[in-house]
C-alpha positions in Angstrom: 43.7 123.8 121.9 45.9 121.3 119.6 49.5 122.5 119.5 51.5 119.9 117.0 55.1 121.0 115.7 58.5 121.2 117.2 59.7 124.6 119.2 62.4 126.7 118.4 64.6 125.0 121.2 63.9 121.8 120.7 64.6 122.3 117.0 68.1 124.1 117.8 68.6 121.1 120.3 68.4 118.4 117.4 70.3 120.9 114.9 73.1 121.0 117.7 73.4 117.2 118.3 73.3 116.8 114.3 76.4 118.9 114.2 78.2 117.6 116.7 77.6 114.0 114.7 78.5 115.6 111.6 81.6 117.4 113.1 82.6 113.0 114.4 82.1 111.3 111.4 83.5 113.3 108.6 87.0 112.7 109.6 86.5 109.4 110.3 84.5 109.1 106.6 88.0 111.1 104.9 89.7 108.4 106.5 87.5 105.5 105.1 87.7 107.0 101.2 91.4 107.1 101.2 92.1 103.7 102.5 89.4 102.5 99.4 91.3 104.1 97.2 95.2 102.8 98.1 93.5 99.2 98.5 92.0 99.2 95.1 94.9 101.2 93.3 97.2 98.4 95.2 94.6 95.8 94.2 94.2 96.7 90.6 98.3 96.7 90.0 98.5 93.8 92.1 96.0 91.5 90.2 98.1 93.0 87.1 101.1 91.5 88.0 99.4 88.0 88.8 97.9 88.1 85.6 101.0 89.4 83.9 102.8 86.1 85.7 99.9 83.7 85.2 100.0 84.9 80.8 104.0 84.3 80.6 104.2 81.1 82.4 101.3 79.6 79.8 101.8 81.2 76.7 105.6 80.4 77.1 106.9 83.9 75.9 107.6 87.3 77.9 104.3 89.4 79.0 105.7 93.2 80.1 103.5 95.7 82.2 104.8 99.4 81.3 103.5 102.9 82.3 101.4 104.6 79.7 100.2 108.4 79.5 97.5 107.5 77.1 95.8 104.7 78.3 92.6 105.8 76.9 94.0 105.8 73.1 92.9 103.6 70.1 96.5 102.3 70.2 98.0 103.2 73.3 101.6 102.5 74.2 104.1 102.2 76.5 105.7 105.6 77.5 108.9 106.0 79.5 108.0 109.6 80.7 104.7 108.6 82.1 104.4 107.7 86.0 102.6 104.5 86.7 99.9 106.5 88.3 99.5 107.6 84.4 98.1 103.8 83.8 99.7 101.1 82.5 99.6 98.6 80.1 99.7 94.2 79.9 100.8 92.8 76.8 102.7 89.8 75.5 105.9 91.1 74.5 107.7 89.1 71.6 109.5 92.0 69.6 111.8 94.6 71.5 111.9 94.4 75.1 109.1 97.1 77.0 107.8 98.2 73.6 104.4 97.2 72.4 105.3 96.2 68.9 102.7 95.4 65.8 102.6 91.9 66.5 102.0 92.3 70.3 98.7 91.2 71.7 97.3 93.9 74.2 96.0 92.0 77.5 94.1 94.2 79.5 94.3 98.7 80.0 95.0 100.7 83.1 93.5 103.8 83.3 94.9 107.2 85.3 94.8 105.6 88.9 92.4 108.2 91.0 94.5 111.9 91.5 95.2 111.1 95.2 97.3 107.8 94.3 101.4 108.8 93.9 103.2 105.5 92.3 106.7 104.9 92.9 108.3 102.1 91.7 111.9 100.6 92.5 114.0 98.7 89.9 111.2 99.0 87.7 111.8 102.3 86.0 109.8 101.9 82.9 108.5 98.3 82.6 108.3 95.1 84.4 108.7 92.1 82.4 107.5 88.1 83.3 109.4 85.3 81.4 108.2 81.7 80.3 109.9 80.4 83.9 107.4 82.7 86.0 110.6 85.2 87.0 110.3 88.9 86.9 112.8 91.2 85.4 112.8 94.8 85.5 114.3 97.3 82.6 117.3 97.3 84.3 117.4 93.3 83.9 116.8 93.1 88.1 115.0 90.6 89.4 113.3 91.9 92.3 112.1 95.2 93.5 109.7 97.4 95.0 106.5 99.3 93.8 104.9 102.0 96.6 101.5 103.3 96.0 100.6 106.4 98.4 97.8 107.9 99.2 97.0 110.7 101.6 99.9 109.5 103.8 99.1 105.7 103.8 101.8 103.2 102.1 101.7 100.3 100.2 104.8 98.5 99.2 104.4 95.7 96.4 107.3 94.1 96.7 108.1 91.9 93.8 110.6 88.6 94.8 113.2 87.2 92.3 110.5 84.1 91.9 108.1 87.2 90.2 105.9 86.8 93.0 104.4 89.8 95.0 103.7 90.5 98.2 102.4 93.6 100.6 104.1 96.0 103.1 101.8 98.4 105.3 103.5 101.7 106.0 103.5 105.5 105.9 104.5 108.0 103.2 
């Protein structure tokens, strides 16, 4: 007689071992997705500001990035109640200071960083500003300062010199 198929212990036996692999990697996967998601939110704000830098030094005029709560609009604008997690906005900046005005040129559109991201920024209350020279300067007319994007308990610090330029900090929430 031909006996094909899999017994009942040998199939609990594989279902067991499964679980125990599951019960491993799932953490370990949690773990994986949050770092993603504060290296692309740092990324994406990050490769803002460079741009935001690289516009001002050669158009010669002052490109702002400021928080926006409607990102997603036909004509969205900056918004000194939003969070930068809201999104934010590049644009070169020739009328009033952190206002997109009608003659503004719109650069490029942020959307709502994923829900996990918390944005804190430093000096930069509402906007962050690059003049013709390459220098930052915040709304409250400071240099330098500090932007900290959190996730799950994982920090990144952007921290913005008085040259404009950024660079990262590793730390916790």
């Amino acid at each position: 007689m031909d006996k094909r198929g899999f017994t009942l212990v040998e199939l609990v036996v594989v279902m067991a071992v499964g679980a125990i692999l599951l019960a491993i990697a799932v953490p370990g996967y949690a773990f994986l997705l949050n770092s993603s998601r504060l290296a692309a939110v740092t990324n994406d704000l990050v490769t803002t500001l460079h741009l935001a830098r690289s516009e001002a030094i050669k158009r010669g005029t002052r490109v702002t990035v400021c928080m926006t709560a409607n990102a997603g609009a036909a004509a969205p604008a900056c918004d000194s109640t939003a969070k930068w997690h809201d999104g934010w906005l590049l644009f070169v900046d020739n009328g009033v200071q952190g206002v997109i005005d009608p003659g503004d040129a719109l650069l490029y559109v942020q959307t709502r960083a994923p829900s996990a991201a918390h944005i804190t920024s430093y000096n930069y209350a509402r906007y962050i500003s690059y003049l013709p020279n390459g220098r930052s300067q915040g709304s409250n007319n400071f240099p330098n300062g500090t932007i900290e994007v959190c996730v799950a308990g994982s920090r990144r610090d952007i921290i913005i010199n008085k040259a404009g330029r950024p660079r990262l900090f590793s730390g916790t929430c």
